[in-house]
C-alpha positions as CSV (number, residue, x, y, z in Angstrom):
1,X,138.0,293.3,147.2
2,X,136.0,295.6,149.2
3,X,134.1,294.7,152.4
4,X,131.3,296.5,153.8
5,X,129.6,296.0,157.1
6,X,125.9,297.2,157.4
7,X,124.3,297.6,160.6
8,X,127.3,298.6,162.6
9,X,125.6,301.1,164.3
10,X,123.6,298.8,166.5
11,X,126.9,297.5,167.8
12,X,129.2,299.1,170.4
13,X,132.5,300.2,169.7
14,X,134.4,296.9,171.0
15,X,131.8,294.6,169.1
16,X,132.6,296.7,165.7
17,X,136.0,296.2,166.3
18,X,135.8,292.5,166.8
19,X,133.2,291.8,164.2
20,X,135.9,293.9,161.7
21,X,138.8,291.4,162.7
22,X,136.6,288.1,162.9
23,X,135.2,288.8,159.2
24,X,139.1,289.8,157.9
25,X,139.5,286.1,159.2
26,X,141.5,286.5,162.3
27,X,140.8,283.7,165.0
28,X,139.6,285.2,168.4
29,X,143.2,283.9,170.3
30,X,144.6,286.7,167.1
31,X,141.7,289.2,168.6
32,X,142.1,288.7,171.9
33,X,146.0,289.1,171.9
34,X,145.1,292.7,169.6
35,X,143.0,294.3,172.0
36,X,143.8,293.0,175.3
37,X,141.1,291.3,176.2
38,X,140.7,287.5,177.0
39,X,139.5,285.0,174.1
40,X,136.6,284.2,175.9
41,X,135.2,288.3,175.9
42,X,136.3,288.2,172.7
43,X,133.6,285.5,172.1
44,X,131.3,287.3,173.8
45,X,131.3,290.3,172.3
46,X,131.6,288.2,168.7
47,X,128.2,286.5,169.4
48,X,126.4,289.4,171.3
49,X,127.1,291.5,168.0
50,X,125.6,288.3,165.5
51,X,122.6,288.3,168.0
52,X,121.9,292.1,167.7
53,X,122.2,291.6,163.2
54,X,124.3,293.0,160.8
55,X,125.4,292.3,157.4
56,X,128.4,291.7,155.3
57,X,129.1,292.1,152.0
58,X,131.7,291.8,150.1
59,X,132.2,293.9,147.3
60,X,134.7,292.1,144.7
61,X,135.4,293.6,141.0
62,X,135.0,291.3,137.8
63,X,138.3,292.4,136.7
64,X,139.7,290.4,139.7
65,X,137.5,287.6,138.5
66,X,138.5,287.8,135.1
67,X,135.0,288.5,133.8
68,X,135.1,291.2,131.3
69,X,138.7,290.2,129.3
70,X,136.9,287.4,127.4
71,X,134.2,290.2,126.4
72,X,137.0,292.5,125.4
73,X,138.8,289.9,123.4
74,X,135.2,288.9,121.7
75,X,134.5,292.3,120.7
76,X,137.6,293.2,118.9
């Protein structure tokens, strides 16, 4: 699985790096302890970066989902 953020250059350089951990699913205490700031800047930053729009998407194979074996199995 692949995930790309779009948009990221509206955002500054301590937004990108939050918005990168918060969608990898880290909590904001987990941020906050990372890049020394306090969990409240952390939230800041988090929803001054949702206000100012970008996009995620997550790129995930169909192998990993087991979508093209039962094709291959069909075929043969």
């Amino acid at each position: 699985m692949q995930m790309e953020l779009r948009g990221m250059e509206k955002l500054s350089f301590r937004e990108r790096q939050v918005v990168a951990l918060k969608e990898m699913g880290r909590s904001t205490e987990q941020i906050a302890k990372q890049l020394k700031l306090s969990p409240s800047t952390v939230s800041t930053l988090y929803h001054r970066a949702r206000s100012k729009g970008y996009e995620v998407v997550i790129v995930v194979s169909g192998d990993s989902l087991g979508l093209f074996s039962n094709i291959d199995e069909e075929g043969e």
